[in-house]
GURO-502495 format. One record per atom (N, C-alpha, C, O): x, y negated, z negated; atom name; residue in one letter; residue number from 1. Coordinates in nm, 2 decimals. Example, Ala and Ser with C-alpha at 12.3 -4.5 7.8 and 13.67 -1.06 7.14 Angstrom:
! GURO-502495
R       u       v       w  atom  rest   nr
R    1.32    0.57   -0.78     N     A    1
R    1.23    0.45   -0.78    CA     A    1
R    1.32    0.33   -0.78     C     A    1
R    1.42    0.33   -0.85     O     A    1
R    1.28    0.22   -0.71     N     S    2
R    1.37    0.11   -0.71    CA     S    2
R    1.29    0.00   -0.79     C     S    2
R    1.34   -0.11   -0.80     O     S    2
! end
This chain:
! GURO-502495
R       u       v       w  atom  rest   nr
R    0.09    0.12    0.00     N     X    1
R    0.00    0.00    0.00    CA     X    1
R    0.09   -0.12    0.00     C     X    1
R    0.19   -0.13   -0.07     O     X    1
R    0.05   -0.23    0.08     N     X    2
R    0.16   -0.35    0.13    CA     X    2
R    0.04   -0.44    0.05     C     X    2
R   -0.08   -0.42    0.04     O     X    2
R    0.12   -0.55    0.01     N     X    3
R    0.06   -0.69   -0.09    CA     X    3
R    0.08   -0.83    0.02     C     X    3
R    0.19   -0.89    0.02     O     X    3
R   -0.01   -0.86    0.10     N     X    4
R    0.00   -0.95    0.18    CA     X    4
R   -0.02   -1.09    0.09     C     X    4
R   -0.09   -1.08   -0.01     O     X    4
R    0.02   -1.18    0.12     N     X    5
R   -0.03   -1.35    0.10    CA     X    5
R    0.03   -1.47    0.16     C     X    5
R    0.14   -1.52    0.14     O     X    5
R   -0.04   -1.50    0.24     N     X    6
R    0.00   -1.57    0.34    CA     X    6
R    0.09   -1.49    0.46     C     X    6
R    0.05   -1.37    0.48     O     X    6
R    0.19   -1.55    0.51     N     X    7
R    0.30   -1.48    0.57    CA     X    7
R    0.38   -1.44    0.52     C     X    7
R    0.49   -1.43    0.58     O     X    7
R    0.37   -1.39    0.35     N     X    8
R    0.49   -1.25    0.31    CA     X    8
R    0.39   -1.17    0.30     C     X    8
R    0.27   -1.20    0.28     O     X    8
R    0.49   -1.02    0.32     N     X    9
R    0.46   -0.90    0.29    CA     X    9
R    0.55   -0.85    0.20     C     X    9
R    0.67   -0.82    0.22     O     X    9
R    0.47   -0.82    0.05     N     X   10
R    0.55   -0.72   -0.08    CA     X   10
R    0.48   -0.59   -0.03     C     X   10
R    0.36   -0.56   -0.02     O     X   10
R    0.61   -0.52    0.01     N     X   11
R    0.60   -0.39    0.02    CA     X   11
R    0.66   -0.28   -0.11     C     X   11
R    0.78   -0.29   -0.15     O     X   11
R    0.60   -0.21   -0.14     N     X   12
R    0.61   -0.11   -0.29    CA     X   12
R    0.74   -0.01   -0.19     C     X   12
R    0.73    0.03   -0.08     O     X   12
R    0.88   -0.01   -0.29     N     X   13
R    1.00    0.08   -0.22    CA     X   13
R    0.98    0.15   -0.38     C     X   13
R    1.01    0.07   -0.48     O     X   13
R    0.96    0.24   -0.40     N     X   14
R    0.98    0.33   -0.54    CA     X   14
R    0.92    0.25   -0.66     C     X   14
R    0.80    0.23   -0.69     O     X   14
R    1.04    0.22   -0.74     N     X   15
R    0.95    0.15   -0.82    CA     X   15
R    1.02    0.02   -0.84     C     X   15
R    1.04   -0.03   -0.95     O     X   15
R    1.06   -0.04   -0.70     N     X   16
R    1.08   -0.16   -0.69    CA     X   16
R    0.97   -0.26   -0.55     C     X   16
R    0.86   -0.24   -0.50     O     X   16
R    1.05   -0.36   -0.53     N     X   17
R    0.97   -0.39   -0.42    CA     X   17
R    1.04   -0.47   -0.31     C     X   17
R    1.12   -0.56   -0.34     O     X   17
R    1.00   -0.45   -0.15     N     X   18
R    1.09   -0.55   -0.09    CA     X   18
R    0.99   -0.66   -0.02     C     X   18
R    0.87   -0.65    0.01     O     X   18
R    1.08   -0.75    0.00     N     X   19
R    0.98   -0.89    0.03    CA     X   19
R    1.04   -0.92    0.18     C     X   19
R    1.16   -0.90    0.20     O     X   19
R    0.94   -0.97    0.30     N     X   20
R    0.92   -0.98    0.36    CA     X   20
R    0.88   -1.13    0.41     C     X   20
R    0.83   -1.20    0.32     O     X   20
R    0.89   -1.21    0.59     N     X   21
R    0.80   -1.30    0.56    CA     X   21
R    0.79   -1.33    0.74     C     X   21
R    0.89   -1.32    0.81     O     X   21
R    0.68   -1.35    0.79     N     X   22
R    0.66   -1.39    0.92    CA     X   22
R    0.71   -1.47    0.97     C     X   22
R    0.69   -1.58    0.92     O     X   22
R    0.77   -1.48    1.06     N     X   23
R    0.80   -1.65    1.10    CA     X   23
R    0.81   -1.65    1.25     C     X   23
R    0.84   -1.54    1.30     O     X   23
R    0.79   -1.75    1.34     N     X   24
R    0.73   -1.77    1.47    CA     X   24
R    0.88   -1.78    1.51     C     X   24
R    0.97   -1.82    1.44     O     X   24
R    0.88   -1.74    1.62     N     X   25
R    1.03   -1.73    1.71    CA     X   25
R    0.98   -1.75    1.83     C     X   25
R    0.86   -1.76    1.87     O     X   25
R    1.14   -1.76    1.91     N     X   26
R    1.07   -1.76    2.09    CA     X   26
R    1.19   -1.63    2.15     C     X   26
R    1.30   -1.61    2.11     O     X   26
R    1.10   -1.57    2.26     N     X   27
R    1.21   -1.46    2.33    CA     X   27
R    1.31   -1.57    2.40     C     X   27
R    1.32   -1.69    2.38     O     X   27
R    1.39   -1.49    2.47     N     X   28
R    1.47   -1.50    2.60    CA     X   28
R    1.42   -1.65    2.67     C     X   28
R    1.48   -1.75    2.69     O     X   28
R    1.27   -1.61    2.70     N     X   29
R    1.23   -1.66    2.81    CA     X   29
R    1.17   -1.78    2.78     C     X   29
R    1.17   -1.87    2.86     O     X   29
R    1.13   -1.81    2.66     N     X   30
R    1.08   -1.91    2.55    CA     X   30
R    0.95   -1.84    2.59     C     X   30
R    0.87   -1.88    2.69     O     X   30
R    0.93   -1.77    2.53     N     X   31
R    0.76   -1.70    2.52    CA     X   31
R    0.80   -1.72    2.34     C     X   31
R    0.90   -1.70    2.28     O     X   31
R    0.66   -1.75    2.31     N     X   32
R    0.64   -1.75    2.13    CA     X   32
R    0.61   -1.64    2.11     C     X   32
R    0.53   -1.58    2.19     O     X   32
R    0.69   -1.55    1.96     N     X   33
R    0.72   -1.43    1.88    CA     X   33
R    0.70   -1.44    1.77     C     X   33
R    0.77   -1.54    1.73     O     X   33
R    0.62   -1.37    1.68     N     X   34
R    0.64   -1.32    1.56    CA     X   34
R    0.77   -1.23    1.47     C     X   34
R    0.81   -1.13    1.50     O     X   34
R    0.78   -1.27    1.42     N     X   35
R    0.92   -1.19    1.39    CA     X   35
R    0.94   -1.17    1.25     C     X   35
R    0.89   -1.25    1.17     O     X   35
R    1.01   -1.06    1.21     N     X   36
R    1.02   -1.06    1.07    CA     X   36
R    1.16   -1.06    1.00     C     X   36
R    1.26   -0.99    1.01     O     X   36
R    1.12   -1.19    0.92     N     X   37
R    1.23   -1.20    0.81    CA     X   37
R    1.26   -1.15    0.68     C     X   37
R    1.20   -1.21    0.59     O     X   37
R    1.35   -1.05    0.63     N     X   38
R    1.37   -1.00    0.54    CA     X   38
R    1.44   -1.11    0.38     C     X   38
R    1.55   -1.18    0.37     O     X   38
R    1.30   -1.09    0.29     N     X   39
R    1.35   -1.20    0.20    CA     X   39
R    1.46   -1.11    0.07     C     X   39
R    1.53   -1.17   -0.01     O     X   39
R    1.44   -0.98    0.09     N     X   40
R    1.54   -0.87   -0.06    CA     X   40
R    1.45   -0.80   -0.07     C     X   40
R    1.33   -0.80   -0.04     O     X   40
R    1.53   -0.69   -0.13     N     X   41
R    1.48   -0.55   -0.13    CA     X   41
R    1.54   -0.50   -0.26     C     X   41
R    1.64   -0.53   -0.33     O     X   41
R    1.46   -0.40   -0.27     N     X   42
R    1.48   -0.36   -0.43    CA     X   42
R    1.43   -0.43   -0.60     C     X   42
R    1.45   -0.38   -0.71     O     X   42
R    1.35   -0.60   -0.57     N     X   43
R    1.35   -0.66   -0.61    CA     X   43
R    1.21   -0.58   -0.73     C     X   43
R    1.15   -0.47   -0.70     O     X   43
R    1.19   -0.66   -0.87     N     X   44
R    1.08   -0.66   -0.94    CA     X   44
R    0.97   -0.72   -0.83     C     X   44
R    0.99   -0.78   -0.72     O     X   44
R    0.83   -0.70   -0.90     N     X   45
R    0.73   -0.75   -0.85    CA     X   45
R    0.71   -0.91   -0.86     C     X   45
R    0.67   -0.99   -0.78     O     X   45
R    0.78   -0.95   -1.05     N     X   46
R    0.76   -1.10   -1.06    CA     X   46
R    0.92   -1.18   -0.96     C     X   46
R    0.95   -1.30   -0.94     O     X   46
R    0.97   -1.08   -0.92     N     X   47
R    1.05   -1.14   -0.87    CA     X   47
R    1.09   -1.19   -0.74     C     X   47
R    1.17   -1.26   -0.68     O     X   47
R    0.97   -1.12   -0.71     N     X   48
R    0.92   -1.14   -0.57    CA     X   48
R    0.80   -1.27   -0.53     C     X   48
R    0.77   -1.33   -0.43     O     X   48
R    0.79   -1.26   -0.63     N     X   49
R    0.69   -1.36   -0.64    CA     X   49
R    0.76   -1.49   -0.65     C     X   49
R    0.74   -1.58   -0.56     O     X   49
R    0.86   -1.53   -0.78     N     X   50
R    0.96   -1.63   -0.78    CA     X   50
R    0.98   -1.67   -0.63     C     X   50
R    0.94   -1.77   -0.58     O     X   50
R    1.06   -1.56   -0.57     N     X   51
R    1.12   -1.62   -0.42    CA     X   51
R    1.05   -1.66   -0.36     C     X   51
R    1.08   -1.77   -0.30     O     X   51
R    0.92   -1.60   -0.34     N     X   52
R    0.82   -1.67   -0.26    CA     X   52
R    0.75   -1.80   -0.32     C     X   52
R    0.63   -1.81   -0.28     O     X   52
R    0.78   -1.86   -0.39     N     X   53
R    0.77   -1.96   -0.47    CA     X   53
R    0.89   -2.07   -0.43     C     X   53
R    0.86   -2.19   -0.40     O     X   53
R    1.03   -2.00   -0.43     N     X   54
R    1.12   -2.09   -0.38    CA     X   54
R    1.14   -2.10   -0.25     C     X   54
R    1.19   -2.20   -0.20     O     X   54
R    1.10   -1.98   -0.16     N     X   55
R    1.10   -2.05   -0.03    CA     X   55
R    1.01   -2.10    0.04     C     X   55
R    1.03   -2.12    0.16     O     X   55
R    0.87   -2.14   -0.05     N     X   56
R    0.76   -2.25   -0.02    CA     X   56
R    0.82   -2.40   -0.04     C     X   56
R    0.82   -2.49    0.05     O     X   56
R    0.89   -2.40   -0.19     N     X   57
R    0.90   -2.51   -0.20    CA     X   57
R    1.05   -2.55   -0.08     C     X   57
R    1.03   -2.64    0.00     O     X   57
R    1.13   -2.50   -0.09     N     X   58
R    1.22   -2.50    0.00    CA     X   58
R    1.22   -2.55    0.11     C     X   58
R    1.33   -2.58    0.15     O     X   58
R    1.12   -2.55    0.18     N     X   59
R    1.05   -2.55    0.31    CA     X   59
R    1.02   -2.76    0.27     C     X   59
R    1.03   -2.85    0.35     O     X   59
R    0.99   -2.77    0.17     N     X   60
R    0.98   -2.88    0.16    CA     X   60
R    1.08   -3.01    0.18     C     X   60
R    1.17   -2.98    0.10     O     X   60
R    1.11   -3.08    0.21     N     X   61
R    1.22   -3.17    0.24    CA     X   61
R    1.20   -3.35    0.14     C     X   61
R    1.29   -3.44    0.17     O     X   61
R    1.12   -3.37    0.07     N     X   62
R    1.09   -3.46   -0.01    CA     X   62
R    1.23   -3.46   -0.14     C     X   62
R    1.28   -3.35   -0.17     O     X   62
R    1.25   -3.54   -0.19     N     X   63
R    1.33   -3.56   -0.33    CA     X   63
R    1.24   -3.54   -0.44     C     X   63
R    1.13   -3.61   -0.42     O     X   63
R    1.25   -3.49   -0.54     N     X   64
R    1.13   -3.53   -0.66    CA     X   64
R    1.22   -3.46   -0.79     C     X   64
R    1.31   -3.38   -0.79     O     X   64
R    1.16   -3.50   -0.88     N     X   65
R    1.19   -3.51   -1.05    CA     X   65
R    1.18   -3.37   -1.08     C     X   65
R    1.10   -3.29   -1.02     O     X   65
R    1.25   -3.35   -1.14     N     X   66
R    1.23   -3.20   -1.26    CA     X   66
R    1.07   -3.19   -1.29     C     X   66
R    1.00   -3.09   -1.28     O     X   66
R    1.04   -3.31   -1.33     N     X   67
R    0.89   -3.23   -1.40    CA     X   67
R    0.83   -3.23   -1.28     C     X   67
R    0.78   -3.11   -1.25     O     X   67
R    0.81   -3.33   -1.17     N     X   68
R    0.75   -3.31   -1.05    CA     X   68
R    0.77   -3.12   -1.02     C     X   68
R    0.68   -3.04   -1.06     O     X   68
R    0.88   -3.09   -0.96     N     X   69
R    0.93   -2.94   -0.93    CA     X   69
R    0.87   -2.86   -1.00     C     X   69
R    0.82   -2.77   -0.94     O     X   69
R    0.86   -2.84   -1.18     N     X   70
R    0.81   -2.79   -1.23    CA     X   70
R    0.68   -2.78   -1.20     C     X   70
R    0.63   -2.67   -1.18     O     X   70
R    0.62   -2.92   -1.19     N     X   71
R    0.46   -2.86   -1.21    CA     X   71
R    0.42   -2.83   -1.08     C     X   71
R    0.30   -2.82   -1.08     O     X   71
R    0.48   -2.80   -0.96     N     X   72
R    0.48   -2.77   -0.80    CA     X   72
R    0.51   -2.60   -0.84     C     X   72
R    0.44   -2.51   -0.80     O     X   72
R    0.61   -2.59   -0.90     N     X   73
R    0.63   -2.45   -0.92    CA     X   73
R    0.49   -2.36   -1.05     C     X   73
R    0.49   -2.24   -1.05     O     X   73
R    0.41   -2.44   -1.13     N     X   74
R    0.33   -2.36   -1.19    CA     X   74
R    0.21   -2.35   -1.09     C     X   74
R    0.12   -2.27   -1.08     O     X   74
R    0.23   -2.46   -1.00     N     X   75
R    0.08   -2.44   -0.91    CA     X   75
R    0.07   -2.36   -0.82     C     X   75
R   -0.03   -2.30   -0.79     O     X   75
R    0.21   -2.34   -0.77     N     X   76
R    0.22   -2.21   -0.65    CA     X   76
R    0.20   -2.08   -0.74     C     X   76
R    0.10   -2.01   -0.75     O     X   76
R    0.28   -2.08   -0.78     N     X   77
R    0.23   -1.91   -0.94    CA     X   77
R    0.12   -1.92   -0.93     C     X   77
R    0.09   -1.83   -0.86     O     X   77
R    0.03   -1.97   -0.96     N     X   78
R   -0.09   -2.01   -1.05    CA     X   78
R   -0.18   -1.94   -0.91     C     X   78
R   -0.25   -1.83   -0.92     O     X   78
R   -0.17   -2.03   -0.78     N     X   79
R   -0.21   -1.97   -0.68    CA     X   79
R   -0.16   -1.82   -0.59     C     X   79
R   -0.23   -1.75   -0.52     O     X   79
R   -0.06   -1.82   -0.62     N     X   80
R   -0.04   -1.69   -0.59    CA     X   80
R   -0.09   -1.58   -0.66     C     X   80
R   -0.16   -1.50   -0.59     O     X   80
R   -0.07   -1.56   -0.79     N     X   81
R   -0.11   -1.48   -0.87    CA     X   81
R   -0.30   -1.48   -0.86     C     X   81
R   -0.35   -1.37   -0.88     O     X   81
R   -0.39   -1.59   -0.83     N     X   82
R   -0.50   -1.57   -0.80    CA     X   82
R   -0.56   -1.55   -0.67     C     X   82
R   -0.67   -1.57   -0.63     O     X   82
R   -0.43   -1.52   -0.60     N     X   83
R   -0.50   -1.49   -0.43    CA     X   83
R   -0.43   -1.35   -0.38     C     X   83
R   -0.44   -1.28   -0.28     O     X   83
R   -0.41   -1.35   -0.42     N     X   84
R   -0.27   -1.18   -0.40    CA     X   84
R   -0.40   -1.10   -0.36     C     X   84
R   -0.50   -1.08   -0.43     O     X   84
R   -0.38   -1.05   -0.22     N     X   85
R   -0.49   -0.98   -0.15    CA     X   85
R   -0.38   -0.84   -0.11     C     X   85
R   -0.27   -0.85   -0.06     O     X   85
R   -0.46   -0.72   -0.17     N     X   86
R   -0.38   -0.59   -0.15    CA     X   86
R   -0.47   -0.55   -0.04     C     X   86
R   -0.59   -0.56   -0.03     O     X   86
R   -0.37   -0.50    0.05     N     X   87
R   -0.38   -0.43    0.19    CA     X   87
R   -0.44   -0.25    0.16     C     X   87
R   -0.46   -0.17    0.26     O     X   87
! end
């Protein structure tokens, strides 16, 4: 069973987990591709979650304060942990 949200996939490896993430590419020809980016493997569950946490925010390019980041980082948790749709 694979744990979709958004464009990652937590896939269950034993009793760890590896994380996954879509991202749009172009071939050769410049035709648009889906492709998959490997985010770690072997990881915990909450640890997978962290990463996909920092590579949301990461994606972001703004400057902001410690508490700002913090409270950007309890809202992505907050939302992830209540949307996490199992495949």
């Amino acid at each position: 069973m694979n744990i979709k949200y958004k464009n990652y996939t937590i896939e269950p490896d034993g009793a760890n987990f590896n994380l996954s993430k879509q991202v749009d590419g172009k071939t050769k020809t410049g035709e648009s591709k889906l492709s998959t980016q490997s985010l770690g493997w072997g990881m915990k569950f909450t640890t997978c979650i962290d990463r996909i946490i920092k590579d949301t925010l990461a994606d972001r390019t703004e400057t902001v304060s410690l508490t700002h980041f913090v409270d950007e980082y309890r809202k992505l948790k907050n939302e992830i942990l209540e949307t996490v749709e199992v495949l």
